[in-house]
C-alpha positions in Angstrom: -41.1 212.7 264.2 -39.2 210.5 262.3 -36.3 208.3 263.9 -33.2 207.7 261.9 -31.4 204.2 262.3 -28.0 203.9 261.9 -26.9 201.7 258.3 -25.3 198.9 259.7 -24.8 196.6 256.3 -21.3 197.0 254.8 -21.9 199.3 251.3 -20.9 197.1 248.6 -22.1 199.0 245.7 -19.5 197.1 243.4 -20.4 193.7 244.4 -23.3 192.0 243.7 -25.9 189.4 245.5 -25.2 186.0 244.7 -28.0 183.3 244.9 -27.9 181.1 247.9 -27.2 177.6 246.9 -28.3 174.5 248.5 -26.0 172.1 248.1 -27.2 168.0 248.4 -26.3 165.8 251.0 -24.1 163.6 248.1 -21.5 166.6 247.9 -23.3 168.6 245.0 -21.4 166.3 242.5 -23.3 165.8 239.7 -25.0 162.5 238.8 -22.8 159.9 236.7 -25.9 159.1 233.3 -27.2 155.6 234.4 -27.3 153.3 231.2 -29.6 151.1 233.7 -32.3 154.1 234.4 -35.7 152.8 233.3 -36.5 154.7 230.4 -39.9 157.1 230.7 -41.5 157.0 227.4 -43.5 154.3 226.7 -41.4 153.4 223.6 -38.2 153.8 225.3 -39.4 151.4 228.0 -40.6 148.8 225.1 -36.8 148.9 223.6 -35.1 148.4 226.9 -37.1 145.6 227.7 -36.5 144.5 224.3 -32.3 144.8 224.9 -32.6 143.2 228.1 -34.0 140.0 226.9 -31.4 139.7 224.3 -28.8 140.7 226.8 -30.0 138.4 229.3 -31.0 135.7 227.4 -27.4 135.1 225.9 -28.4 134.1 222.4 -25.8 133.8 219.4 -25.5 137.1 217.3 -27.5 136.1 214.3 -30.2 135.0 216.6 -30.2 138.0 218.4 -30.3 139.7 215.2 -33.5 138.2 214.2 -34.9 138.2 217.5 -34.7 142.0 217.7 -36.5 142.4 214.3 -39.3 140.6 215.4 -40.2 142.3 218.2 -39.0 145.8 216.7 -41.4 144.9 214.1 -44.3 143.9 216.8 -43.8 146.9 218.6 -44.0 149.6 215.9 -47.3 147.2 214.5 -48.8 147.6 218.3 -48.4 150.9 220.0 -49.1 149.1 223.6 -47.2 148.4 226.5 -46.3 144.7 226.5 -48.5 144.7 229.5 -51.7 145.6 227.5 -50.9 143.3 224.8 -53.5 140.8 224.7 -54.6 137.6 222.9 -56.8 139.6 220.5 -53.9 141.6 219.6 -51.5 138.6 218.7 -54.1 137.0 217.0 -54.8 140.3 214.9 -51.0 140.5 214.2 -51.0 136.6 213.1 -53.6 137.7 210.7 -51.7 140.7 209.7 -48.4 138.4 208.8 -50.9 136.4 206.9 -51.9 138.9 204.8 -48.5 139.8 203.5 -48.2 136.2 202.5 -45.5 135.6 204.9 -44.3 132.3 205.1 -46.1 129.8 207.4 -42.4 129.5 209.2 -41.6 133.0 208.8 -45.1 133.7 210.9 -44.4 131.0 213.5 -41.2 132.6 213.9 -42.8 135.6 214.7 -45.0 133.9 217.1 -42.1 131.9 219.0 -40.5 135.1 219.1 -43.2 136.7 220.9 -43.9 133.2 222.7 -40.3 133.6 224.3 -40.2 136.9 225.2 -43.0 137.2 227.1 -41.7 133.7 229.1 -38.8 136.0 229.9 -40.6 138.7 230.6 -42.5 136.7 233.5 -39.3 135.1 234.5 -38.1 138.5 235.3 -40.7 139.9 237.3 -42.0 142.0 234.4 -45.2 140.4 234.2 -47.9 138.8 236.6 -47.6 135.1 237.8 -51.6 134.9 238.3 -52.5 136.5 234.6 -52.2 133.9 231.8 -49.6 135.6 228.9 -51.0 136.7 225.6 -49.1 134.3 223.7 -50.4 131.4 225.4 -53.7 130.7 223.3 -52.5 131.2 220.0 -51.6 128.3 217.9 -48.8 128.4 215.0 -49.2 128.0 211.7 -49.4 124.0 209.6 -45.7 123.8 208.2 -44.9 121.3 205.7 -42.3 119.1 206.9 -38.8 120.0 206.4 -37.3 118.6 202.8 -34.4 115.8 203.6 -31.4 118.2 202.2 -29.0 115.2 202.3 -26.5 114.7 199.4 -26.8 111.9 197.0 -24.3 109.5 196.7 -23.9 109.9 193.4 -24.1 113.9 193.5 -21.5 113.7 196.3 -18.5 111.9 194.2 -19.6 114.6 191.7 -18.7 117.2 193.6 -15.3 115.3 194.7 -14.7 114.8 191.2 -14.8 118.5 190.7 -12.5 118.8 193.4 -10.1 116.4 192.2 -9.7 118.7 188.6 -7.0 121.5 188.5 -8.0 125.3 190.1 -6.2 127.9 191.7 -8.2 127.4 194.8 -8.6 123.2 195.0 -5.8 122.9 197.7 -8.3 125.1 200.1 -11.5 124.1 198.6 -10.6 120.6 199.7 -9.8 121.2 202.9 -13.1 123.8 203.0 -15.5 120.6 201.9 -13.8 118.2 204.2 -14.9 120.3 207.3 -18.4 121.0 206.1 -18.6 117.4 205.8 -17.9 116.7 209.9 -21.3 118.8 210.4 -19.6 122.3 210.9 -22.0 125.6 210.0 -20.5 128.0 207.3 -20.4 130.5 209.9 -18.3 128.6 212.2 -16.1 127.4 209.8 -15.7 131.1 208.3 -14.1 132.1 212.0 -11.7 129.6 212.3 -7.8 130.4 212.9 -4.9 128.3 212.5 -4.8 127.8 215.8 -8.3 125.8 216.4 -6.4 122.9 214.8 -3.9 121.0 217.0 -3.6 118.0 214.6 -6.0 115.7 215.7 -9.2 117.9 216.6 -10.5 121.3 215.5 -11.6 123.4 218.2 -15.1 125.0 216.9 -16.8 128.1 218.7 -20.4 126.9 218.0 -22.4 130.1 216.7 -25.5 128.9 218.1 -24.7 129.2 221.7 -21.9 129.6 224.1 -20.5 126.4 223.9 -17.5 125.0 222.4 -16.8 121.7 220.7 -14.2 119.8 220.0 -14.5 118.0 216.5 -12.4 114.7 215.5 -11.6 115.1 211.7 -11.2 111.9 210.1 -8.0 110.5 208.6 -8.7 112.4 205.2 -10.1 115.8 206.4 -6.9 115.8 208.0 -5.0 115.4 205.3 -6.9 117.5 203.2 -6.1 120.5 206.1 -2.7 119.8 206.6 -2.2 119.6 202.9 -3.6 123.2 203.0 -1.4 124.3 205.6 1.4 123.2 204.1 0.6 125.2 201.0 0.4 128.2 202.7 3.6 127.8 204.2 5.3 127.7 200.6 3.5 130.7 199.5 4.7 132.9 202.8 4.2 136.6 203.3 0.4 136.7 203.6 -0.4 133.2 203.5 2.2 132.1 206.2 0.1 130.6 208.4 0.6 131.8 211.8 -1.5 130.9 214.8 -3.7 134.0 215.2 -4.2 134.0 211.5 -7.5 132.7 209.9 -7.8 129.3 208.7 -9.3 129.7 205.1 -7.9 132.7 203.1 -9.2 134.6 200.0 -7.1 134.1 196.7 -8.3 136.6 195.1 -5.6 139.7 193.8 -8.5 142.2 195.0 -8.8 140.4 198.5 -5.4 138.0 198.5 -4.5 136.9 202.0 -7.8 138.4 203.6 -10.1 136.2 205.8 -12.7 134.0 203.3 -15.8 135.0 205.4 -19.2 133.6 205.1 -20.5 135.1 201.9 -17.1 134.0 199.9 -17.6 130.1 201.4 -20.7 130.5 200.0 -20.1 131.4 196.9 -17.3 128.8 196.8 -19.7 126.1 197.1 -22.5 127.5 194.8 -19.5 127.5 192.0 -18.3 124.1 193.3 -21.8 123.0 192.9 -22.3 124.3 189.5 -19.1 123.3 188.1 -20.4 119.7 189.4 -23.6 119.8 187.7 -25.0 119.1 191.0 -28.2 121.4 191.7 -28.7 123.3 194.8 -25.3 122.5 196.6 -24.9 124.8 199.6 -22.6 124.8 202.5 -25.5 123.4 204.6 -26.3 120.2 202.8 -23.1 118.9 204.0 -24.0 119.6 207.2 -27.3 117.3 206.6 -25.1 114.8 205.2 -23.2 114.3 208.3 -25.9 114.3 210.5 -27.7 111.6 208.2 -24.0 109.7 208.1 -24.0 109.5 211.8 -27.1 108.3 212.1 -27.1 106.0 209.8 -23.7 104.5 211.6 -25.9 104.3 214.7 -23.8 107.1 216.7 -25.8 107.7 219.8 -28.1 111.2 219.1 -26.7 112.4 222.4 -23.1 112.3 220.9 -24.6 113.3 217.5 -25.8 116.3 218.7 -22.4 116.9 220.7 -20.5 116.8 217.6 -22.8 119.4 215.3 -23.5 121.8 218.3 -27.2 121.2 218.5 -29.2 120.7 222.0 -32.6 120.6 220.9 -33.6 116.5 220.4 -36.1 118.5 217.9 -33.8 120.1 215.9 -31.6 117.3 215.6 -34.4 115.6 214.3 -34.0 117.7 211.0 -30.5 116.3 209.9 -31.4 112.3 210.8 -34.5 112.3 209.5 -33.7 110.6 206.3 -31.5 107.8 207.9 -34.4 107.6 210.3 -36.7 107.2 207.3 -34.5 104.7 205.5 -33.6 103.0 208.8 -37.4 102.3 209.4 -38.6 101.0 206.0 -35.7 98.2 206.1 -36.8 97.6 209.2 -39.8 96.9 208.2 -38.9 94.8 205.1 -36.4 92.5 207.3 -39.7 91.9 209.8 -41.4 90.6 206.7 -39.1 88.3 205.5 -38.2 90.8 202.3 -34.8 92.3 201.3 -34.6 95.8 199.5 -34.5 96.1 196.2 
């Protein structure tokens, strides 16, 4: 006998089934991308760590720049987490830089790269406190010592001279040399605006760092500026010089009234230098010039380094150490009793 049972579900022959769907205790919204999420692949998590060093470390642009190269350049050589790396492996790479006939300073830059990351990287909790790094044991490379890039006297009134003759551009090209002569980097001084100069001091965005300085120009540098100025104000229309405008302007018809940016000031003073007859003039000689003028004028290093941006007593080192050398040899010849010559 078969018993029947009464259909009791609704006949919905047009409608179908839908899925059940479990919706998540955060609403069912879906998840914002995380640019913070750790990365999975091994090579993703070597270029975050990578960014976050250079974000976290706050270094200046070109820095950063080079800092990234060197460890991109590490990591593709090294298919390892920075983890595994070990002193063998450094060591192997130091070899492998050799090899290509690197520089000895291009190699220790390399190594210094390397050398700081991994300091970060323990800094940060990303590597073990009780495990020595792989960077620690390996030595850098036997640099000569740095050439004094100062500018001869005699080589300096050349260039001066070459100022003083007619151009197009002398008015600016002036004004250009005066500032590389307080110690300023081509790069800063390419940045400038109008505005950075209230008449007395230039304000200068240091490009090595965060920190801002604020530069006395000497009775002729400001001359030399404001005689600058005031020839822009003549020309108007593009040259007018208005606060938010940039401080050194091309005079070029191609580029007329555009920013002079770093590779124009260099050219400038490559021409400059050649029009001299001065050999191997570039924007950062005069840089070396002030440092060994300050130095030789006894400023104290700490305000020495102060007014060229510099807070390493090491690197500061490189732009005194011809006053220094000077400095110590008539020394030397006063404790004897003997004049120079």
């Amino acid at each position: 006998m078969t018993l029947s049972l009464p259909n009791t579900m609704p006949q919905t022959p047009d409608r179908p089934i839908l899925p059940i769907t479990i919706v998540p205790l955060d609403g069912g919204r879906e998840k914002q991308s995380d640019s913070t999420q750790l990365p999975k692949t091994l090579s993703d998590l070597r270029h975050w760590q990578i960014e976050e060093f250079l974000r976290q470390t706050g270094k200046a642009d070109n820095t950063q720049r080079a800092y990234k190269r060197q460890l991109k350049n590490f990591s593709s050589w090294c298919n390892k987490s920075w983890l595994d790396v070990t002193p063998s492996d450094i060591g192997k790479y130091r070899r492998e830089l050799k090899q290509q006939e690197l520089k000895p300073a291009s190699i220790n830059h390399a190594l210094n790269t390397l050398r700081a990351f991994y300091q970060w990287l323990r800094r940060s909790n990303g590597y073990p406190v009780n495990q020595p790094l792989p960077t620690d044991a390996i030595g850098l490379e036997r640099v000569e010592e740095p050439q004094d890039l100062h500018i001869e006297k005699e080589d300096l009134a050349e260039v001066w001279h070459a100022l003083s003759t007619a151009g197009a551009t002398r008015i600016r090209d002036r004004a250009i040399v005066a500032l590389l002569s307080h110690g300023l980097r081509a790069t800063e001084l390419s940045v400038l605006n109008v505005n950075h100069w209230n008449g007395k001091r230039l304000t200068v965005h240091r490009s090595k760092g965060q920190n801002v300085s604020e530069i006395p120009l000497s009775k002729e540098a400001r001359q030399h500026l404001e005689n600058y100025l005031e020839w822009r104000q003549h020309q108007g229309e593009a040259f007018a010089p208005t606060p938010d405008s940039p401080m050194f302007l091309c005079q070029d018809p191609k580029h007329r009234g555009e920013r002079l940016g770093y590779k124009g000031l260099y050219r400038m003073v490559e021409k400059l230098g050649a029009i001299a007859q001065v050999d191997d003039i570039r924007p950062h000689r005069f840089r070396h010039e002030f440092g060994t003028n300050i130095t030789r004028k006894g400023v104290d290093p700490m305000y020495g380094k102060e007014l060229m941006g510099i807070k390493s007593d090491r690197v500061y080192g490189r732009y005194t150490q011809g006053a220094l050398k000077q400095a110590a040899a008539k020394a030397y010849l006063q404790a004897i009793g003997e004049g120079e010559d």
